[in-house]
N, C-alpha and C positions, 0 to 999 in steps of 0.2 A: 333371723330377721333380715329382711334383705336392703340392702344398703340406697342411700337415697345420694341424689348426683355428686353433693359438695362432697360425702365421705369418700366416693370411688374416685374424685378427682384429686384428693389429699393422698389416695393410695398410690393412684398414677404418678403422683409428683415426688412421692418418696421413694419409690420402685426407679424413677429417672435418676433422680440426685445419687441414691446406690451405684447405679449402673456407671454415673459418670466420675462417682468419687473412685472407685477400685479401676476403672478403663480410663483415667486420666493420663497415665503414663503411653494410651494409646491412641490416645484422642491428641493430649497435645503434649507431646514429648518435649522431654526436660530440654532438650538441646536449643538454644536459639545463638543467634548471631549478633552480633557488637549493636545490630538496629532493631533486636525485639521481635527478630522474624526467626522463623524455621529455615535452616543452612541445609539447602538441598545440592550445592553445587558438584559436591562429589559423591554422592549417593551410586552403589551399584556395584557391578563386579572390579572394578576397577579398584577400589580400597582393599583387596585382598593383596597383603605384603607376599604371601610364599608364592603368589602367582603370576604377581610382577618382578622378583627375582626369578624365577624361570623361563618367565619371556625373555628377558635383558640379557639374564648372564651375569650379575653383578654378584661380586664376592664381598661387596663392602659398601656399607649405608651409612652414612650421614645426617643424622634427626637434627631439625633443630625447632626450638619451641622458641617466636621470637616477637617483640610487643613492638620494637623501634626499628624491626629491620637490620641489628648489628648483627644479633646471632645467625642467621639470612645471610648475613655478610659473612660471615666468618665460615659458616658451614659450606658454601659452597666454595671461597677458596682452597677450604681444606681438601674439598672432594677433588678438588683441579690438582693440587700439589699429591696426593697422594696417587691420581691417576699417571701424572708426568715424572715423578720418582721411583715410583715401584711397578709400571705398569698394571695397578687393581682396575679392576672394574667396578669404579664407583658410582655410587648418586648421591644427589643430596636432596630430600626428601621434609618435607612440613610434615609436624606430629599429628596432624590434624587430617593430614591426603590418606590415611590408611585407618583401617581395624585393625587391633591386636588380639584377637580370639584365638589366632593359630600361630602365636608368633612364639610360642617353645617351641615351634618344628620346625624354626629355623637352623639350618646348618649350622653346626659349630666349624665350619670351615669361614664362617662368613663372617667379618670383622664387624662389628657397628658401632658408632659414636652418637654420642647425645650432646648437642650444643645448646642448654638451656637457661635461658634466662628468667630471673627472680622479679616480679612485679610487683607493686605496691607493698602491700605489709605480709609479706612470706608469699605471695600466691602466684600460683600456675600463671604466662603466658594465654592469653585468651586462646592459643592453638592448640596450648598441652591442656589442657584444662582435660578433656577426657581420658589421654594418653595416662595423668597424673594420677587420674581415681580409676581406671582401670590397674595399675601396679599398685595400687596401696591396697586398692578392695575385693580386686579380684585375681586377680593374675596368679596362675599355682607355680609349681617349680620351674624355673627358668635355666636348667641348666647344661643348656648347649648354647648358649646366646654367650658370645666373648662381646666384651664393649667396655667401652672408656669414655669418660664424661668429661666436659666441661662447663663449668659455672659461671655465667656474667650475671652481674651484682653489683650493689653501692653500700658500701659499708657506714654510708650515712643515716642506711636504714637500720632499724631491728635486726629485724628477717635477715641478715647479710646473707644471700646465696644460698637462702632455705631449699629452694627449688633444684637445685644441682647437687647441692648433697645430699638430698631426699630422695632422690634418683640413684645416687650410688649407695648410698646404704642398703634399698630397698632390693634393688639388682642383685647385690650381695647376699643378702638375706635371704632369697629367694632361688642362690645356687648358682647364678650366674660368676663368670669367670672375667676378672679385671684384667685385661692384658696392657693394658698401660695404667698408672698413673694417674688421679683423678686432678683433675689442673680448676682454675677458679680465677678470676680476673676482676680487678675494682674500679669501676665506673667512678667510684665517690676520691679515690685518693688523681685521678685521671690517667694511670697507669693499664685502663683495659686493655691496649693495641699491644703494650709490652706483657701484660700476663698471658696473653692469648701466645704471641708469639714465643716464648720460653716453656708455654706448654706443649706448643706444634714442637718444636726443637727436640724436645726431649720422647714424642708420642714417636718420630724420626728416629730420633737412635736407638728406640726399643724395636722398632720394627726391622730396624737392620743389624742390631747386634745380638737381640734376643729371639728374635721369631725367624731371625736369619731371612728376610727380603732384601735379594737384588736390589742393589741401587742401579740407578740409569741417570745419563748425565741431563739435568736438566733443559728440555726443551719448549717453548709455548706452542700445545696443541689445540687449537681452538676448538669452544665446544658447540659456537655457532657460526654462520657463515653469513656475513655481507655481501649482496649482491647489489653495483647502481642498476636501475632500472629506466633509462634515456627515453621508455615507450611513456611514459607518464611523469605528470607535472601536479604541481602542487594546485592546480584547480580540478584533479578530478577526484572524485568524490569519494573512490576509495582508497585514498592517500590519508592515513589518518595525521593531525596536526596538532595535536596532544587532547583529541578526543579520553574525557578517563575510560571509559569504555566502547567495548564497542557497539551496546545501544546507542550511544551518543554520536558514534559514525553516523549510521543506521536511519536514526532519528523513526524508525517504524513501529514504537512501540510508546505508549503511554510512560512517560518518563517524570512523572508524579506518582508515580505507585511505586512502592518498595518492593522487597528488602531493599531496604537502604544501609548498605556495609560498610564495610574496608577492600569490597571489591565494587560496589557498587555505588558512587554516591548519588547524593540529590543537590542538582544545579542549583542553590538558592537566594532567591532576590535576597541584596542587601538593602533594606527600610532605613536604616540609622547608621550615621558614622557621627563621633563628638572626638573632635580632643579633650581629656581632660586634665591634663595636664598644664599647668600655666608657667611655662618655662621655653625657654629659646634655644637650650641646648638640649632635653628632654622631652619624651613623647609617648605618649599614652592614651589607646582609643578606644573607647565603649562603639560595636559593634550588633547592630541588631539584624537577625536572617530571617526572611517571612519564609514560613511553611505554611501559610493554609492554602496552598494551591495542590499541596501534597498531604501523604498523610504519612509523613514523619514525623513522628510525638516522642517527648523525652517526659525524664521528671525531677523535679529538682536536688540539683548536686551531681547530675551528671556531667560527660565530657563529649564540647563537639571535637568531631575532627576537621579543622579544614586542609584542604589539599592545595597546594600552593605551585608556583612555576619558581624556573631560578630569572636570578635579573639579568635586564638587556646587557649590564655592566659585564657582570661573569659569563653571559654566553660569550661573548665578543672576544673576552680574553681565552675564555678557553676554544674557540674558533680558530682564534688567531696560534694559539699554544702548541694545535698537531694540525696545520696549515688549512684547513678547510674554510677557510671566512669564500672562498669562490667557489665553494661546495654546499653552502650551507641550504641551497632549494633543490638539489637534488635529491630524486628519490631513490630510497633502496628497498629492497626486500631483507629482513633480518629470519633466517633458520636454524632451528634446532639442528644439533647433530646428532642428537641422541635423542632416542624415545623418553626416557626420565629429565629431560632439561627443557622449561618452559622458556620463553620470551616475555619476559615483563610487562611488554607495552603491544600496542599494534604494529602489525607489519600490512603494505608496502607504510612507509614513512617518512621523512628525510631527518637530514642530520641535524639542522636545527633544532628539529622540533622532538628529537633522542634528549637534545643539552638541556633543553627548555622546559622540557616538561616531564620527561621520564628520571633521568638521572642526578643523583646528590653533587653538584658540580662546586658545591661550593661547600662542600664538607671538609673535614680533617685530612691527608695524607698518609698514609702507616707506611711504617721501613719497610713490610713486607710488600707494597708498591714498587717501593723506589729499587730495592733488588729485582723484582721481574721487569722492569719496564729498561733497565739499565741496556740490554740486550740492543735495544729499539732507539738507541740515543743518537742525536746527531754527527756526533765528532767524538775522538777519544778525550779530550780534555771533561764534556761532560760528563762521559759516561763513568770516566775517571770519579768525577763529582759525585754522582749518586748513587755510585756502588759503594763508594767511602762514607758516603752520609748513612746509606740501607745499611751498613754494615757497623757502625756506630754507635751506641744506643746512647751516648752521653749528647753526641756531636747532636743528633739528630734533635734529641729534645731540645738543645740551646739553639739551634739554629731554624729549626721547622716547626716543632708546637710550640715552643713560645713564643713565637712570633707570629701564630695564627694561619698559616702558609693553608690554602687550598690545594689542589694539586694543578692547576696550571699556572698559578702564580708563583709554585715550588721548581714546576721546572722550567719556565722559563728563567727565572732566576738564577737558575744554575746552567741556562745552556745562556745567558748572556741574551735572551732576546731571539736565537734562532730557534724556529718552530720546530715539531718531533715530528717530522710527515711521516719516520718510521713504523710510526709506533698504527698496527691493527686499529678498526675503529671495533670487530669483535673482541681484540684485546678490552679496549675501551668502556665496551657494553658488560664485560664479563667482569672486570676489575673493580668498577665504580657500582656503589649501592645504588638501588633502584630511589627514587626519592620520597620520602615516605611524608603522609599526613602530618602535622602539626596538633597537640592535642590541647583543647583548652580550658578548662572549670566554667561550666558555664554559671554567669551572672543572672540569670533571668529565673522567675518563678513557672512553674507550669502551672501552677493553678489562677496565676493571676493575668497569664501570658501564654496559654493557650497556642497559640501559632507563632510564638517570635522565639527565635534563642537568642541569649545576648552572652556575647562574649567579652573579657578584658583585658588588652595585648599593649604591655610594654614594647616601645620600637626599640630594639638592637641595634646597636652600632656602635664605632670605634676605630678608629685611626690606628696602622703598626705603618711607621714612618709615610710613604706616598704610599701606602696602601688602605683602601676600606676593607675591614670585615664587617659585613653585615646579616641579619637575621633574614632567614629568606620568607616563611613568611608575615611577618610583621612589619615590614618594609611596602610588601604588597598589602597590608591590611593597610597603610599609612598614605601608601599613595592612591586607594580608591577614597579614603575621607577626604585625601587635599582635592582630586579630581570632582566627588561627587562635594563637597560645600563648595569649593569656588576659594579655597582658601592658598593665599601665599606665602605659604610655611614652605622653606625649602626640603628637597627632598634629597636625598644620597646618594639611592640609585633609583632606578626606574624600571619597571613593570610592563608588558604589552597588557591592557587593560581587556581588550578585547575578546583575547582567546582565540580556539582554535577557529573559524571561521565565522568571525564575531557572536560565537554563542557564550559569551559570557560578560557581552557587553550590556551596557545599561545597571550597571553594577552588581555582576553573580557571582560565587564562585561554590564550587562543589566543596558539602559537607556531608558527614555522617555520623552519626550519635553513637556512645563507647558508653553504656551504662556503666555503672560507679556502685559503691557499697557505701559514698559518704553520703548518707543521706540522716537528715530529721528522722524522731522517734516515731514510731505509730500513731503515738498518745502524743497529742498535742498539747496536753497539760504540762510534759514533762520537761523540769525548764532544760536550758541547753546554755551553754558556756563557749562564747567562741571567740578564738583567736589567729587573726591573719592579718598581717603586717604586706604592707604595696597589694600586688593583685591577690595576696592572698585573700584580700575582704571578698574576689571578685562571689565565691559561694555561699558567702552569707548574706551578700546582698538577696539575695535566689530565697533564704532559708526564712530573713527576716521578712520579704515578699508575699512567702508562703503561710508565716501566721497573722499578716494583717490581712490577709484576704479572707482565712478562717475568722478572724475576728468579724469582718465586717458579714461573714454569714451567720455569726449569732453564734459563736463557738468561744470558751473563754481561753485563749494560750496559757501557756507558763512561760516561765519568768525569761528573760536571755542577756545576757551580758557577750557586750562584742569588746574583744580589747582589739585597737587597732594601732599601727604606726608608719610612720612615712619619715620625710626628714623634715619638709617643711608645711605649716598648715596653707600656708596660702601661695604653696607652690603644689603638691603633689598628693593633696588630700581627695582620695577616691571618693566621688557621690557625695562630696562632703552637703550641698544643697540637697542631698535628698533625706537623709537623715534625721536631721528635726520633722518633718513632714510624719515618718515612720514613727518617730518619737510621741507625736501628735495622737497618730492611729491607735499606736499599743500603749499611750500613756507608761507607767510604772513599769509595764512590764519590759520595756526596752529600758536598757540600761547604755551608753556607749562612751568609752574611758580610751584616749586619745596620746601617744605619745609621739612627740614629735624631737627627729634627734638632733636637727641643725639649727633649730631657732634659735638656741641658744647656746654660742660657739662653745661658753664656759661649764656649758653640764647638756650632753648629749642623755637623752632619753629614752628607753626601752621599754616594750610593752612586756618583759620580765618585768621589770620595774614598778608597772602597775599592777601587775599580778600579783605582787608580792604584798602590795598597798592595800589588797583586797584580800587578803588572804581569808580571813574569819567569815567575811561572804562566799569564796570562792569554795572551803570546805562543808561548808553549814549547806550550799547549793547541791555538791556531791554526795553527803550523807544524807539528803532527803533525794536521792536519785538523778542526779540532772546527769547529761551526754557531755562530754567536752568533747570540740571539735577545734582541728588547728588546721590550716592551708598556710601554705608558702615554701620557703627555700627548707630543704633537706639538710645544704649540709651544714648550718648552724642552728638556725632556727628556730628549726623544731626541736634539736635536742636539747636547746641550753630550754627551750618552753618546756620538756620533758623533765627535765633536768631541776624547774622552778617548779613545777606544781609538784613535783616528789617533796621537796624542802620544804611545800606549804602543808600537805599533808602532817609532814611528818612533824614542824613545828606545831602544829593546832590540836593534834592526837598525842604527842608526846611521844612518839615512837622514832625509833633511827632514822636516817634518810636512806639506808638500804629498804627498810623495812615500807618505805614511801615509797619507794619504786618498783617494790614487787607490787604493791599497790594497785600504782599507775601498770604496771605489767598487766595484771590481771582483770582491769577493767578496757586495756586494748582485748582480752580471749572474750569479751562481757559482750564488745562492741559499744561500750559505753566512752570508752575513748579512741575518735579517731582521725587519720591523718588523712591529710590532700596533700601531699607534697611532693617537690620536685629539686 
C-alpha cells in the first residue's frame, strides 16, 4: 500500500529524531564552558602532553585543577622553586590545556604533581572536570607516571578534599608510582598557606634525600621579562589599560555574542543599584545587569561572575610600596621566557594598570613571599624583618594574618615606610595571583527576568588599627550605587568608575555566568524547603520568582517554606517589602518563618530555632518528597542547619540522630538536599 504524505512525513521525522538521539554526542558535545557554549579555545595538536614535553624538554609538570585561582597560585610557585632548587625542567600546566589518551607513555623519568582543588559538594574544579572522569572511567594502567598530589579543601564541607584524594587513590590503583607524600591543606580551619607550605618542605627533602637531587643555592630566575617601552604612551591604542581581553582592545568584533566565560566576559549595563540595608555602619546592594543587548542567558540558582579592579587606595600604597607612583603611565612590554609560561594579562601595558586591574593587590601575604622577596629588601634591618617573619610560622600568624596585612601594607611596615625599588616588577608579576572574578548566587528568576541578573553583595570592610581592609569587589559594587543614585553614604575606598578608556563608564562592568547544580525540581509540584540566613536568601529570592511566574501561567506549585534570619528586622531584612507581595501571588503555598538575633538583646534567635519549631511540617514535607535547599556561611551555618534537620528527622521517625544523618547523607547522593555555601 503505498504511503500517503503525513505517514512519510512521520517516518522522516522519526528517521531525524534516531539519527540525532545516537549522533548527539556529535552534533553537540557534552563539553561546554562556565557560559553554556562549546570551549574551543584549545582544540588541536597543541593538547598533546607527550608532544609538548618533547618540544620543551621538561622532566617535570605541574597540573593544577583550580576554581579561585590559589591552586594556579600554588602550582606555578612550586614549578619556579623546583626549577631554582634542583635545576628541573618544569611547567606548570591547567588540567584542562591537554588530552590524556597517551599520557601512560609518559616517561617515568618525568616527575609530575597534581595541585587539585575540591569544589562545592566533593566536585571536580570546572578545569579538571575531564582530567577527573578520564582516570576514574577510563584511563588503563598508569604505571610509568611517578606524581605526588596535593589537595586544597575546607573541611567545612562534607566532601573534605574528595578531589585530591580521588586522584591519589585512583593513580595508585592504576599502577602509578607515589614519589612523595600525598599532602592536603584547609581552607576552612584558615591554615591553607601553612599546609601547602609543610607540604613543599617535605616534597624538598624527599627529592633531595631520597631521589638524591642536587641542591643549588637559591637564586630568583625570572620566568618573564619587563621591558619599559618610552616609544609608546598610554593614548595609543595598542597599550591595553585593563581591557579583560583582547577583543576589548580591539573593539573589532561584535562583543554581544558569546561564549561568554572565565576567559571572555560580557561588559554589562548596570539597570539597578538599591541599598538595602538600613544602617549607618552596614551595607548591602541588590544589583541588576541588563543582558538583552547580548545573548547571555542563565537559569535560576546559578552564579554570576563579576570581575572587579583593586581600589585607587591599594594601588597608591602598593605604588608607593616598590617606588613606582612616577612610573605608574609608563609602558612596558611583559614576555614569556619559556614556551609553557603564559602572561595573564595584555602586553604592551603599564604598570598601573598590571596593579589595577590584573593582579590580587590586596590579597593575603604567605611566609613563602616574605622568604623570596627578603633578597630584594632595602636595608639589612628589614631584610633582617622578613626573613625572621618568613621564617616563623607562630610570629608570622600573630603579626601578619591576624592583622589582615596585604603585601604592601606588610612590607612597608616592616621597612618603616621606605619603598622596595629592589624588588623585579617580573618578580612582582610572577609572585602575586592574577586577580580573579568574584562569584555571586544570583537573586533573579530567569523565567520571570529574562534579560536582567540580579545579584546580592554584602559590602566588606573593617578597621585593623589606621589600616582599612576592604572587599575588592563589593566596595566597587557600593561605589557605582552611591555614584549612579546620587546618594551620600560615605564611602571607604574608591574605584576609577570608568575603566580602561572610559569603556565601562555609564555604569558597566564585565560578568560571566558559572552554571550551578543548585537549582528547583523539574516538577514544580514538588514542594521545596529553604533555608538561608543574610544573602543566603539571595537564591531563593530567584526560586520563589520562579514558581510565581509559573503560577501566574496557569501551573499550580508546591508547597515552600523559606526559613530566613538576619539580626535586626528593620535593619537588615533582605526583600523584606517584597515578600508579602509573593505571599499574595502564591497564597498558602508560600510559607516564610523569620528569625531575627538582635531584636532582642535577652534571647538571640536562630533559624535552627525555627526549624526545630516546625519540625512535624518540616518531616511530613520530606516524606511526601520535598528538596531542602540551604545557602550561606559554610563554616557554621550549614552544619549546625545539617546538624538540626538530622535531630528533626530523627525525633519525628524515632530513630537515632546518627541514623538522621545518614539520612540527611543520602538525600545529599538523592540531590534532594543541597547546599550553596561559602
Amino acid at each position: 500500500m503505498a504511503l500517503d504524505k503525513l505517514d512519510l512525513a512521520v517516518i522522516v521525522g522519526l528517521a531525524i529524531a534516531v539519527a540525532l538521539y545516537f549522533g548527539k554526542d556529535f552534533i553537540w558535545p557534552e563539553k561546554t564552558d562556565e557560559g553554556g557554549f562549546l570551549n574551543t579555545d584549545a582544540m588541536g595538536s597543541d593538547r598533546n602532553i607527550l608532544q609538548k614535553i618533547k618540544e620543551t624538554g621538561k622532566n617535570c609538570i605541574v597540573f593544577y585543577g583550580s576554581q579561585s585561582g590559589t591552586a594556579e597560585d600554588y602550582a606555578y610557585k612550586l614549578s619556579k622553586e623546583l626549577s631554582a632548587r634542583f635545576g628541573l625542567k618544569t611547567m606548570a600546566a591547567d588540567l584542562d590545556q591537554y588530552d590524556f589518551d597517551n599520557f601512560e607513555e609518559l616517561s617515568n623519568e618525568i616527575l609530575v604533581f597534581f595541585l587539585t582543588a575540591t569544589y562545592g559538594e566533593g566536585e571536580p574544579t570546572d578545569d579538571a572536570v575531564d582530567f577527573y572522569e578520564w582516570l576514574n572511567n577510563e584511563a588503563d594502567t598508569l604505571s610509568n607516571i611517578r606524581f605526588s598530589v596535593f589537595g586544597l579543601g575546607n573541611s567545612t564541607y562534607e566532601y573534605y578534599n574528595a578531589i585530591g584524594r580521588n586522584i591519589n587513590e585512583k593513580l595508585e590503583q592504576k599502577g602509578a608510582e607515589r614519589f612523595a607524600d600525598y599532602g592536603e591543606g584547609d581552607d576552612g580551619t584558615g591554615t591553607l598557606d601553612e599546609d601547602f607550605l609543610e607540604w613543599k618542605d617535605k616534597v624538598m627533602d624527599t627529592l633531595k634525600n631520597d631521589l638524591n637531587f642536587e641542591e643549588k643555592e637559591l637564586v630568583y630566575e625570572p620566568g618573564v621579562e619587563v621591558d619599559e617601552d618610552e616609544s609608546l604612551t598610554v593614548d595609543d591604542p595598542e597599550v591595553a589599560l585593563g581591557e579583560p581581553d583582547k577583543s576589548y582592545l580591539a573593539m573589532d568584533s561584535d562583543l554581544t555574542k558569546g561564549p561568554f566565560n572565565s576567559h571572555h566576559p560580557y561588559l554589562a549595563p548596570i539597570s539597578l543599584t538599591r541599598e538595602l540595608f538600613n544602617s549607618k555602619e552596614r551595607s548591602c546592594v541588590q544589583v541588576e545587569f541588563d543582558t538583552s543587548a547580548s545573548n547571555l542567558r542563565y537559569t535560576t540558582g546559578d552564579h554570576l561572575a563579576v570581575w572587579p579592579s583593586n581600589s585607587d587606595e591599594n594601588v597608591e600604597t602598593f605604588l608607593k610600596a616598590f617606588g613606582l607612583l612616577n612610573k605608574r603611565d609608563t609602558v612596558i612590554h611583559v614576555k614569556p621566557l619559556d614556551s609553557t609560561i603564559s602572561v595573564p594579562f595584555l602586553s604592551p601595558t603599564t604598570y598601573e594598570t598590571v596593579l589595577r586591574h590584573y593582579l590580587e593587590i590586596s590579597g593575603p601575604v604567605s611566609r613563602q613571599f616574605f622568604l623570596a622577596v627578603a633578597q630584594f629588601a632595602p636595608d639589612v634591618e628589614s631584610k633582617k624583618k622578613v626573613q625572621h617573619l618568613g621564617s616563623n610560622k607562630l610570629e608570622f600568624a600573630e603579626e601578619i594574618v591576624k592583622q589582615d596585612y596585604n603585601l604592601a601594607d606588610a612590607l612597608l611596615m616592616i621597612s618603616k615606610g621606605t619603598s622596595w625599588t629592589n624588588v623585579p616588577f617580573a618578580f612582582i608579576i610572577e609572585s602575586i595571583p592574577h586577580l580573579q572574578p568574584r562569584y555571586y548566587s544570583i537573586s533573579s528568576s530567569s523565567l520571570a527576568d529574562k534579560t536582567k541578573i540580579g545579584i546580592t553583595a554584602v559590602v566588606e570592610w573593617e578597621r585593623k588599627g589606621d589600616r582599612l581592609v576592604s572587599g575588592v569587589a563589593t566596595n566597587l559594587i557600593k561605589n557605582i550605587e552611591v555614584e549612579q543614585n546620587g546618594t551620600d553614604d560615605k564611602l571607604v575606598v574608591h574605584y576609577d568608575l570608568r575603566g580602561p578608556r572610559s569603556k565601562f563608564s555609564k555604569f558597566k562592568l564585565p560578568v560571566h555566568v558559572r552554571r550551578s547544580t543548585f537549582k528547583l525540581p523539574s516538577n514544580p509540584s514538588v514542594p521545596v524547603i529553604m533555608i538561608g540566613p543574610g544573602t543566603g536568601v539571595a537564591p531563593f529570592r530567584g526560586f520563589v520568582r520562579d514558581r510565581v511566574q509559573l503560577k501566574q501561567q496557569g501551573q499550580n506549585p508546591g508547597e515552600m517554606l523559606l526559613f530566613y534570619g538576619c539580626r535586626r528586622e528593620n535593619e537588615d531584612f533582605l526583600y523584606k517589602n517584597e515578600w508579602p507581595q509573593y505571599s499574595k501571588d502564591l497564597g498558602s503555598k508560600l510559607q516564610l518563618f523569620t528569625a531575627f538575633s538582635r531584636d532582642d538583646p535577652s534571647k538571640k534567635v536562630y533559624v535552627q530555632q525555627r526549624l526545630l519549631e516546625n519540625a512535624e511540617r518540616i518531616n511530613q514535607l520530606i516524606e511526601d518528597g520535598a528538596f531542602v535547599y540551604v545557602c550561606g556561611d559554610a563554616s557554621r551555618m550549614a552544619r549546625e542547619v545539617q546538624s538540626t534537620m538530622a535531630k528533626i528527622i530523627a525525633q519525628q521517625r524515632n530513630i537515632s540522630e546518627e541514623k538522621g544523618a545518614e539520612l540527611i547523607r543520602s538525600y545529599k547522593v538523592q540531590n534532594r538536599y543541597q547546599e550553596d555555601v561559602w
